[in-house]
N, C-alpha and C positions, 0 to 999 in steps of 0.2 A: 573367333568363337572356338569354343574348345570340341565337346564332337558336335555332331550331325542329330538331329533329334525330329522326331515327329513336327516340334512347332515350327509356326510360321517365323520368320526371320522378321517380319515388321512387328509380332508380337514380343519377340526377347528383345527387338532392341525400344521397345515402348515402356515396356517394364525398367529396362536399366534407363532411361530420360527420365522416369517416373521416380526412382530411387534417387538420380545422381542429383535432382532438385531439391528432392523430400531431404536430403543428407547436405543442402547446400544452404534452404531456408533455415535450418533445424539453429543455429549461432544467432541468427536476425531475429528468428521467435523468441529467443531464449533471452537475449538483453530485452528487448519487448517486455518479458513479461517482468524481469529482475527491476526496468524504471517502473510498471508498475506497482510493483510489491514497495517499492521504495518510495514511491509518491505517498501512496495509501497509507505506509508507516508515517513519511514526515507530514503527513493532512492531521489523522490521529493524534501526533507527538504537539501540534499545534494547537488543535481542538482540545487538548487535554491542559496545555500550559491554560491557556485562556479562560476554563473553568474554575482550574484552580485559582487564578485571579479574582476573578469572580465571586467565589466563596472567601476566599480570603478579604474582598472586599467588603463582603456583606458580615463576618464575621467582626470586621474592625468598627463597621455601624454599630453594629448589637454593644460591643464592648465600649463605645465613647458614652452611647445613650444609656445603660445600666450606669457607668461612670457617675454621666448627666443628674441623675435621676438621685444616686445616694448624695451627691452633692448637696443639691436640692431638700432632701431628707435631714439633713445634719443641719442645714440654715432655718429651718423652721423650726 
């Protein structure tokens, strides 16, 4: 220890246990959060391709049956 100080010696050295953890979790939260942030994007990036599918589906319905329909139109 460097000087001599009013505190109690089991409280400086509680403080530094408390710090040398806080400073030792701090790398293991930080991937933690970085697969979260990165799950959540490729949930999103998934959720997003699959609607677009979707509308593009529904758009290719609309477009065969208008098709369907002037077909139909011209034969009568």
């Amino acid at each position: 220890m460097a000087d001599t100080t009013a505190v109690n010696d089991q409280v400086t050295d509680s403080i530094t246990e408390v710090n040398t953890e806080t400073i030792g979790n701090s790398p293991a939260l930080a991937m933690g959060n970085l697969y979260q942030s990165v799950s959540q994007a490729l949930g999103l990036a998934a959720y997003n391709a699959t609607e677009a599918q979707q509308q593009g589906n529904i758009l290719g319905q609309a477009v065969t049956s208008k098709g369907v329909q002037l077909i139909l139109e011209i034969s009568a």
